[in-house]
N, C-alpha and C positions, 0 to 999 in steps of 0.2 A: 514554343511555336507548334509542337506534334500535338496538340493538346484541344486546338480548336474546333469547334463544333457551331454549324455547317464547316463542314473542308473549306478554305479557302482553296484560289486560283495556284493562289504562289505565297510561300512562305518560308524567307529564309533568315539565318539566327546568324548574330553576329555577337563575336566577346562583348562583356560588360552587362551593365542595365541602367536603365533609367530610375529617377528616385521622384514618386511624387512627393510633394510637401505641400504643407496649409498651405491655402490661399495661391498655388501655382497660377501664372494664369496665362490664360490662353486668346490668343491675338487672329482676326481674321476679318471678314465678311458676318457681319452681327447675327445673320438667320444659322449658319455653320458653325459658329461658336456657341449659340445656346443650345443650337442639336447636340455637338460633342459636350458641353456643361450637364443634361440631360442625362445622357447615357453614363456618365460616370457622376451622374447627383452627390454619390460616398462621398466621392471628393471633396467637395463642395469648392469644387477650380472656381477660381475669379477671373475678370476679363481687364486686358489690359492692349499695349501698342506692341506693337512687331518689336522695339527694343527693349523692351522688361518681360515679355512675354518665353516664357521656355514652351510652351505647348501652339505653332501656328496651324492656323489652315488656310487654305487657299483655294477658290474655285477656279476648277480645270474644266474648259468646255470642249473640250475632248473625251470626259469621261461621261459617261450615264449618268440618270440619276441617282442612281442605287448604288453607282460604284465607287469605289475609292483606293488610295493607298497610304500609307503608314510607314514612315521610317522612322526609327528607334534607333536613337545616338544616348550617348552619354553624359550630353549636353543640352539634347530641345530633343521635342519628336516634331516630327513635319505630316500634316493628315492633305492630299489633296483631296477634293471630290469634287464631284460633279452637281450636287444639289445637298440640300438640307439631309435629304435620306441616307445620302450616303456619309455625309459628314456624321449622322449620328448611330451607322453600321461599324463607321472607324472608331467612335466612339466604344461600342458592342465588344470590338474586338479587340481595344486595349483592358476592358473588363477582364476579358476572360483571362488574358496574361497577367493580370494582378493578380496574389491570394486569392484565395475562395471569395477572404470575407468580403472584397466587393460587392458581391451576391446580398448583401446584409443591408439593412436599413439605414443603420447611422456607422460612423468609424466607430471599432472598436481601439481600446486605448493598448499601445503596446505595438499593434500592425506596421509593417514596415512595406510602404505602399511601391513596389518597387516593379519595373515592366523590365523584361531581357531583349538588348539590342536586335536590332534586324529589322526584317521589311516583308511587309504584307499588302499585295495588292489582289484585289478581289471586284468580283461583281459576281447578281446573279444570275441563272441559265433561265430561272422562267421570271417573268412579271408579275406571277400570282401566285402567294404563296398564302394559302388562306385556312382560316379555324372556323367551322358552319356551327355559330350556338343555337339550343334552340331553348328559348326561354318560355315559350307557350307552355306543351304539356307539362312542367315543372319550372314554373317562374324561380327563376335568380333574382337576388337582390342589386342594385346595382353596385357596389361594391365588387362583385360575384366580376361584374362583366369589367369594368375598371383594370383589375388584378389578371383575365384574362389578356387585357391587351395588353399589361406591361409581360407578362409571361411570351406572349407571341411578340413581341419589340426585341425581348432579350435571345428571343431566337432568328431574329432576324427575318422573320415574315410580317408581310403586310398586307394581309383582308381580315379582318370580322364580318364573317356573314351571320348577320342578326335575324333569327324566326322569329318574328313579332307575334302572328297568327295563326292559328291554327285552330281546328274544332274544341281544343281544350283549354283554350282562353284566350282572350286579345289583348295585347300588354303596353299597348299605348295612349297616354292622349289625346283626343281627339276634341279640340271647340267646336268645330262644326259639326261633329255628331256625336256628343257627349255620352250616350248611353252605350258608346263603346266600349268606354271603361269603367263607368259608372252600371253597368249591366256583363257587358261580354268578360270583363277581367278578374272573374270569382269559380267556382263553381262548388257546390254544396257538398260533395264529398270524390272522393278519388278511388278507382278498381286497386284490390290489391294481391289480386290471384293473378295467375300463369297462367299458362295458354293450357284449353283444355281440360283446365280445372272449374269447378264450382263458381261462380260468380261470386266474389266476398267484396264489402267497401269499409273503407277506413271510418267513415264517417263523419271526418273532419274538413271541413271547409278548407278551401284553396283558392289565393290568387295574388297578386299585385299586378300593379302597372308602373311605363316609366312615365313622368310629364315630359312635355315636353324640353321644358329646360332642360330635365334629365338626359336628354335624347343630345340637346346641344352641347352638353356638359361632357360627355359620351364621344360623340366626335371630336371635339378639340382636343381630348385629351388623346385622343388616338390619334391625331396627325400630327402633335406634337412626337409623336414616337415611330414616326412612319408608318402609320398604320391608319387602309380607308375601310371607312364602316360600307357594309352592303348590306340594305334594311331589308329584310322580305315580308310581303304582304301577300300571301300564300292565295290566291284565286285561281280558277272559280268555286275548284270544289275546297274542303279542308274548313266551311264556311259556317258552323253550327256557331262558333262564337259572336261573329257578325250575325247571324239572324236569330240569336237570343234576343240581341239589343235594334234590330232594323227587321222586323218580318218581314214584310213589304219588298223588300229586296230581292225575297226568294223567286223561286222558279214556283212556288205553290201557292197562291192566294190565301191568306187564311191557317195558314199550318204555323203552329207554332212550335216554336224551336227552345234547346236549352244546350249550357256551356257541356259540351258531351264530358262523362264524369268515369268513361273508361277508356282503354288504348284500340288504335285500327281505324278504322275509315268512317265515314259518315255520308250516308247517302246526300246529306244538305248539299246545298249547288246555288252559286248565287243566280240571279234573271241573266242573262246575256243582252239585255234591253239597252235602250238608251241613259233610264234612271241610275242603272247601276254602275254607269261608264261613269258621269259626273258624281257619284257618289264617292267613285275611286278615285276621277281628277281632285276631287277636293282633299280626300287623306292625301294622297300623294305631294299635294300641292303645302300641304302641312309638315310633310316631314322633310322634304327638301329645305323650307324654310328652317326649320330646325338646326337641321345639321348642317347647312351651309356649304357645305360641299357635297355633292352627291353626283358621281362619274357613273354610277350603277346601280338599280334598280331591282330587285328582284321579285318578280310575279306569279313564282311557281308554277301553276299546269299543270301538276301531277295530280293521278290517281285520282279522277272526277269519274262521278257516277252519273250519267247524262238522261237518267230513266225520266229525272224531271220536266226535261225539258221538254223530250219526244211527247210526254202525253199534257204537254201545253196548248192547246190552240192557239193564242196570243203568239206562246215563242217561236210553234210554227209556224205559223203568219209570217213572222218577221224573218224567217230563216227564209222563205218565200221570196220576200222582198228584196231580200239582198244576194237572192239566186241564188241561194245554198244547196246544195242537194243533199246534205246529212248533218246532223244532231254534231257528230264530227268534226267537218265542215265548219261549222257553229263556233265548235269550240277551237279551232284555227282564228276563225276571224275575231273573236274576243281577244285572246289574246295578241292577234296583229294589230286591235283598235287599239286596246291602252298602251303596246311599245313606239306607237306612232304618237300617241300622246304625251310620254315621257323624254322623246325624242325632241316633241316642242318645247320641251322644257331644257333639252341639253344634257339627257340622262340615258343613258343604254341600256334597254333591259336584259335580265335575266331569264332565266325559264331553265326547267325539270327538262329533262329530254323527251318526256311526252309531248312536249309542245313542240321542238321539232319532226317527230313523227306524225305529229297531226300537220303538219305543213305549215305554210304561210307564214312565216316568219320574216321578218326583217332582214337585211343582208349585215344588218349589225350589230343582230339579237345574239348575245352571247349563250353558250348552251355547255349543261351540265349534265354529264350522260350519266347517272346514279347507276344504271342498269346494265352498264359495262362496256367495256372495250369496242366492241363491235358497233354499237349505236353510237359512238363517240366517233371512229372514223368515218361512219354513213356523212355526222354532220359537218366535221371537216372537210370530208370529198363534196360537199353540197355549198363549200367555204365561207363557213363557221366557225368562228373562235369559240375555244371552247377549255373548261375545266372540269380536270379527272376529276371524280365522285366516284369510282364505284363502291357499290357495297364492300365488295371485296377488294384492298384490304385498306379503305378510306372510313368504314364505318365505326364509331369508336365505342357505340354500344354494343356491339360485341365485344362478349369477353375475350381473354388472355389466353384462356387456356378451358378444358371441358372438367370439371373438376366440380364438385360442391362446396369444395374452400372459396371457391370464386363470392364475391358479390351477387347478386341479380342482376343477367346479365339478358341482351335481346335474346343473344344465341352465340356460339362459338365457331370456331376459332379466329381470333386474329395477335398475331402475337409479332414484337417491336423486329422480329426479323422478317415476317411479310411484306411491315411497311419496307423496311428498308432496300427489300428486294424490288420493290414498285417501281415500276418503270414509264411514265405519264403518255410518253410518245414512242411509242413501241419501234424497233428497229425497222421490223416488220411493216410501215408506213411507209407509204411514197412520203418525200421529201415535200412536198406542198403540204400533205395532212398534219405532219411533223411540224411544222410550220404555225399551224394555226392552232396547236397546247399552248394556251398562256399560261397552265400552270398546272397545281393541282390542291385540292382543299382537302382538310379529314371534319368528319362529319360526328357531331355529339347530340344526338338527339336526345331528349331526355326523360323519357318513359323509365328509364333505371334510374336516373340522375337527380334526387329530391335534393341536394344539397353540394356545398362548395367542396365539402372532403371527396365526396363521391365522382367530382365534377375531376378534383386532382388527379385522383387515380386512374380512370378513363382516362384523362390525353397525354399523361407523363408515363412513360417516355415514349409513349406511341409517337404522340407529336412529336420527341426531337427527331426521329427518325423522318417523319414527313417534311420538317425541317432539311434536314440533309438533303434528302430527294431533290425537295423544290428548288434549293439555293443551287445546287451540282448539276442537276439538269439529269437524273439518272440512278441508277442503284448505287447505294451505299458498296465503297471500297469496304476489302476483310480490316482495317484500321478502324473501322465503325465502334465498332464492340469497346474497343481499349480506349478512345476518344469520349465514349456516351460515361463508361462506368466513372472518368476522371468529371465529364458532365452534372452528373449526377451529386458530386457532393457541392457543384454551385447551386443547384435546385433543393437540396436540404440546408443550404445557408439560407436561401430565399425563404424556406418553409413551405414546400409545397411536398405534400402526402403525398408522392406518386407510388405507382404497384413498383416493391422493388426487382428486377430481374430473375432471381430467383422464387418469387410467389408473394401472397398478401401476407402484411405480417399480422400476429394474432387478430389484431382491434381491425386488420381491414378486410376479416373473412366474413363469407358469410353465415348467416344464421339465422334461424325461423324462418317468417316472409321472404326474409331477403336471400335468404340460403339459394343460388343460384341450383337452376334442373338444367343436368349437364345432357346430352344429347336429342333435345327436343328439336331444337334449328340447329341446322347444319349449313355454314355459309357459303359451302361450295355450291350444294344442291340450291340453296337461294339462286346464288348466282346463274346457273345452268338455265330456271326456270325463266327467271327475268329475261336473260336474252330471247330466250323463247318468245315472250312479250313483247319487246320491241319491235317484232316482225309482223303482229297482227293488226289487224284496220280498226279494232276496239283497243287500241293502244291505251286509250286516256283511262280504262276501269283500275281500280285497286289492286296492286299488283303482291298486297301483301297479304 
C-alpha cells in the first residue's frame, strides 16, 4: 500500500491477500465493470452476478466522479464509485498492488496474480490533470498518441491536449476544405541547426495527418480510460500551414504562403473577416462530429504578429465598423467571436493567456497562463478557470539537466524534482483565485521530439511527477522519491524508455545534430522575461 503513485487519500493494509484467478469475475452496474475489466485487461476478469462474482462494484452517489474506494478481503474486493472514471481509477490501483508484471501486455506464465488486504479510498484535488501533445512541428503516428493515452490512464490523468496546427503542419482531415491536408500536412524539408547557428536542413520531406475516423477512433479510446481529448486549432497567428492550402484566408491578398520548414514564429495571420470565422465554424463543426464528445475547445491566441492586419485597409475598415480602436482590440474580438460560436455548439473554449491579456473573453473561456504564475492569478482574480502551463517547470522540452550527454533539448533546466515541487495554486492566492485552478497540464512540444523513443524520455518520469501534483493537489511529499523509483519498474514492464533518474543511458545520449548545447536557454531567465510580457499592451507578439 506505501507503494502507490499518485498518493492516495487514505491507505490502509490489512493481514492476508487477495488471489486473482482465470476468469475471476466481477459483478456491478455494466459501465463500472467494464471500466474495472479495462484497467486490469491482464487479467482478463469476466463478468458475472453479485453471487459468483468475487470482484463487486457499486455506484455511490455520494462520491465524485473520479473518486472511489477499495476494500481488499481475503475473500471478494468491494470497488465503490462514483462513475465509470472512478470505477476504472479503482481499477489503476489494484494494478499497481499487483506484481510489476500487470504493467505487461499479456499474463506471464508462472505470475501469482495476488493484491495485499486493506482499503483505499481516494479522489482527486484538481479536475484537470492534463499531457499538451503537439503533433504539428513533428507529426506522431497515431499509435504514438494511442500509447500516450494509455500511459496518462495508467497515471491516472485525464486531458490530452491535441496541437493539431501550427505553422509546421496541419494534421487533420478536413472534407470541407480538403487541401488542408492534402496541401498544409507535409512540408518539403525540416531546419536542423540550434539557435544561433548556421541555417542547415535535413532535406527530407515531412508530414502525416489523422482522418477523421482517426480522430473518432482517438477519443473513444480515451474515454474508454477516462481520458478527454482537447483538440487545438492554434489561431490566428501560428497560420502558415492553413495559408499554404487556403491563401485567401490571410490578412494579405495575394501573398503566398508555405508549410514553415524551420522552428519560431511566423509572421502568417489569418483575416479576422467574416470568411475566416465560417471557415473555422466549419473545421470546428467537423471535429466535434468526429470525436463526439467535445467539453473543450482550444483556440490558441498566442504569439500573433498583427503587422498584417494594421497595414490592411479592408481589415481596418472592419476594425472600424465594429468600434475597435486597435489591431489589439481585433484580436480580442476574434477570438470572443469564435468562443461564442463554440459555445452554440456546447463547447468551452480554450486560449494561451495572450488572449486573456488582450481582454474580452468569455466568463467561461478557460485560460492557460504559459507565461507564469503572475498572468495566471491576474485571470483568476478577473474569474477565470484556469490551467497551470508555465514554462517553468510544466515545459517538457526542456531538458533534465545542462549537460551535452543530454538529447537536444529547447533549453535547460527542468528536472523530476521541480515538477514535484510545483505548486498549481500557490498558498500565496486568495482563496477565490485558489478556487478557480482546475488543474494543471505539462507541455511537449516537439521541435526536439522527432519520434516515440524521444517522446518517452521527455515525459517519464517528469510526468509522474506532474501526476502526483495534479491528483494531491500540491507538492510532492519527501516519500515521492522511494514511491517513483518502485514506479519506475512498472513503466519498464510497460516498455517505455523514460530518462532514468540518474542520467541518459548510453543509446539515450546525445550525439552529433542531436548532441544537446548546454547553456544557450536558461529557463529561469525565459521565465523572468515572459512575465515581463504579460504586462505589455503588445502582449499578443512572439514572445519567444
Amino acid at each position: 500500500m506505501d507503494h502507490l503513485l499518485p498518493r492516495p487519500q487514505l491507505a490502509e493494509s490489512a493481514p492476508g491477500s487477495f488471489a486473482f484467478t482465470p476468469g475471476t469475475a466481477v459483478s456491478g452496474p455494466a459501465d463500472l465493470v467494464d471500466s474495472v475489466r479495462l484497467a486490469l485487461a491482464v487479467l482478463d476478469l469476466g463478468s458475472g452476478d453479485d453471487a459468483s462474482a468475487r470482484v463487486r462494484v457499486t455506484r455511490d452517489p455520494g462520491l465524485g466522479p473520479e473518486a472511489y474506494a477499495v476494500t481488499i478481503g481475503e475473500d471478494e474486493v468491494l470497488i465503490a464509485a462514483g462513475a465509470a472514471a472512478g470505477a476504472f481509477y479503482a481499477g489503476q490501483t489494484l494494478r499497481q498492488l499487483l506484481p510489476v508484471e500487470a504493467f505487461r501486455s499479456v499474463a506471464l506464465p508462472g505470475t501469482e496474480w495476488r493484491v495485499p488486504c486493506g482499503r483505499v479510498e481516494d479522489s482527486p484535488a484538481f479536475s484537470w490533470r492534463g499531457a499538451h501533445l503537439d503533433v504539428s512541428r513533428n507529426f506522431l503516428p497515431k499509435r504514438e498518441v494511442l500509447r500516450m493515452i494509455d500511459l496518462l490512464a495508467l497515471h491516472k490523468m485525464n486531458r490530452l491536449h491535441l496541437h493539431l496546427a501550427d505553422d509546421q503542419g496541419w494534421r487533420l482531415e478536413s472534407r470541407a476544405y480538403p487541401l488542408l491536408h492534402e496541401v498544409g500536412s507535409h512540408r518539403t524539408r525540416t531546419i536542423t541547426s540550434f539557435y544561433h547557428e548556421e541555417p542547415t536542413y535535413d532535406g527530407v520531406p515531412h508530414g502525416g495527418y489523422y482522418t477523421l475516423r482517426d480522430l473518432a477512433e482517438i477519443g473513444a479510446y480515451a474515454r474508454a480510460r477516462a481520458v478527454t481529448v482537447v483538440p487545438e486549432i492554434d489561431v490566428p497567428g501560428h497560420a502558415s500551414a492553413i495559408l499554404a492550402a487556403y491563401p485567401s484566408l490571410g490578412a494579405t491578398p495575394g501573398e503566398r504562403h508555405h508549410v514553415l520548414d524551420r522552428w519560431g514564429i511566423s509572421p502568417a495571420i489569418l483575416s479576422p473577416l467574416p470568411g475566416t470565422v465560417d471557415f473555422l465554424a466549419a473545421v470546428f463543426d467537423e471535429i466535434i462530429e468526429a470525436l463526439g464528445e467535445v467539453p473543450f475547445l482550444h483556440i490558441g491566441g498566442d504569439e500573433c504578429v498583427l503587422d498584417a492586419w494594421e497595414a490592411s485597409a479592408e481589415i481596418r475598415a472592419y476594425q472600424a465598423e465594429l468600434g475597435l480602436d486597435s489591431s489589439g482590440d481585433l484580436h480580442a474580438w476574434f477570438l470572443r467571436r469564435l468562443a461564442d460560436l463554440l459555445a452554440e455548439r456546447g463547447v468551452r473554449a480554450v486560449v494561451w493567456d495572450e488572449a486573456f491579456v488582450s481582454g474580452m473573453l468569455r466568463d467561461d473561456t478557460l485560460v492557460m497562463p504559459w507565461r507564469g504564475a503572475a498572468v495566471g492569478r491576474r485571470a483568476a482574480a478577473a474569474g477565470h478557470e484556469l490551467v497551470a502551463t508555465p514554462v517553468f517547470p510544466t515545459y517538457f522540452d526542456y531538458g533534465e539537466a545542462a549537460s551535452a550527454e543530454e538529447p537536444l533539448a529547447i533549453g535547460e533546466t527542468t528536472t523530476v524534482a521541480d515538477v514535484a515541487a510545483f505548486e498549481p495554486a500557490p498558498a500565496t492566492w486568495e482563496d477565490a483565485e485558489r478556487a478557480r485552478v482546475a488543474g494543471l497540464q505539462f507541455q511537449l512540444w516537439s521541435e526536439r521530439i522527432p519520434d516515440g523513443r524521444t517522446l518517452d524520455y521527455r515525459a517519464w518520469p517528469r510526468g509522474c511527477a506532474a501526476a502526483e501534483v495534479g491528483w494531491t493537489g500540491g507538492p510532492a511529499r519527501p516519500d515521492f522519491t522511494e514511491r517513483l523509483a518502485r514506479h519506475l519498474e512498472r513503466l519498464d514492464a510497460f516498455g517505455v524508455e523514460y530518462r532514468p533518474l540518474e542520467g541518459p543511458r548510453p543509446w539515450q545520449r546525445g550525439g552529433g545534430a542531436r548532441r544537446h548545447r548546454p547553456g544557450v536557454i536558461d529557463v529561469q531567465e525565459v521565465m523572468r522575461r515572459l512575465d515581463e510580457m504579460t504586462l505589455t499592451a503588445d502582449s499578443t507578439r512572439p514572445s519567444m
